[in-house]
N, C-alpha and C positions, 0 to 999 in steps of 0.2 A: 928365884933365879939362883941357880947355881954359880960354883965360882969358873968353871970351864966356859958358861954360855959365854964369856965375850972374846974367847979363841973360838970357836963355833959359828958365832954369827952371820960371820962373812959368809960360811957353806951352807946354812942352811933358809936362807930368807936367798930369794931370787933376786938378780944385781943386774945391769945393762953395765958394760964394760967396754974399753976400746978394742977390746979381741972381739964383744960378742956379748949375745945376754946368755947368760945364767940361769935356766929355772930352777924356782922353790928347791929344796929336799922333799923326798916321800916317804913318808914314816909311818911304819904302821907298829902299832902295836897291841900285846898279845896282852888279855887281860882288862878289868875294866877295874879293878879293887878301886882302894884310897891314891895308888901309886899311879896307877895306870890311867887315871882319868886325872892328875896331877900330870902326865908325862901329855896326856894329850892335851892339855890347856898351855904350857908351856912350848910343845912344839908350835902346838897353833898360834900362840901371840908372837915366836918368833917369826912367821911367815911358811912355817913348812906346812905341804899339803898332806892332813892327819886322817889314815886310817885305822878300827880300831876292831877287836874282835873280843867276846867274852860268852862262855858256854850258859848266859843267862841273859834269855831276852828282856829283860827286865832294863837293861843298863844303856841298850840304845837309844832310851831318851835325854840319856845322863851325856852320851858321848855327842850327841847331836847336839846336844844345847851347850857344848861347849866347842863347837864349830865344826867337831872331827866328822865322818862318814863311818857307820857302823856297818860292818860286813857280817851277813849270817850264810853258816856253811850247814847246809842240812847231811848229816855223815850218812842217815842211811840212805839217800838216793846216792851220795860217791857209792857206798857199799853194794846195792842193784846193780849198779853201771858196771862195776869192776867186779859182777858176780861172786861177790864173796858172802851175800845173803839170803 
């Protein structure tokens, strides 16, 4: 844990309040290295809802088993779509 998470905390973990509830934060992040799957364990034990992405499918069992959702973008069907292939 960093030294910032406990000015953070209150925004990123979802609160019921007397104005109202609060959902989670949604945090994605770009990257699956050493940092990025450090950033996705940390968002997720704080309460926020962890998205993650990395140009190697290899890392979405890394990123799921530390509770995130790993998203795969296939560029060359963007690139079909948007006729640019």
């Amino acid at each position: 844990m960093d030294t910032l998470t406990p000015f953070f905390i209150d925004i990123i973990t979802g609160q019921i309040t007397a104005a109202g509830k609060v959902p989670p934060a949604k945090v994605f992040i770009i990257g699956g290295g050493v940092a990025g799957l450090a950033a996705v364990g940390t968002a997720r034990n704080m309460g926020a809802i962890v998205r993650a992405y990395d140009v190697r499918p290899a890392v979405k069992e890394q990123v799921e088993s530390l509770g995130g959702e790993f998203l795969e973008v296939s560029v060359e069907v963007w690139l079909i779509d948007h006729n640019l292939l």
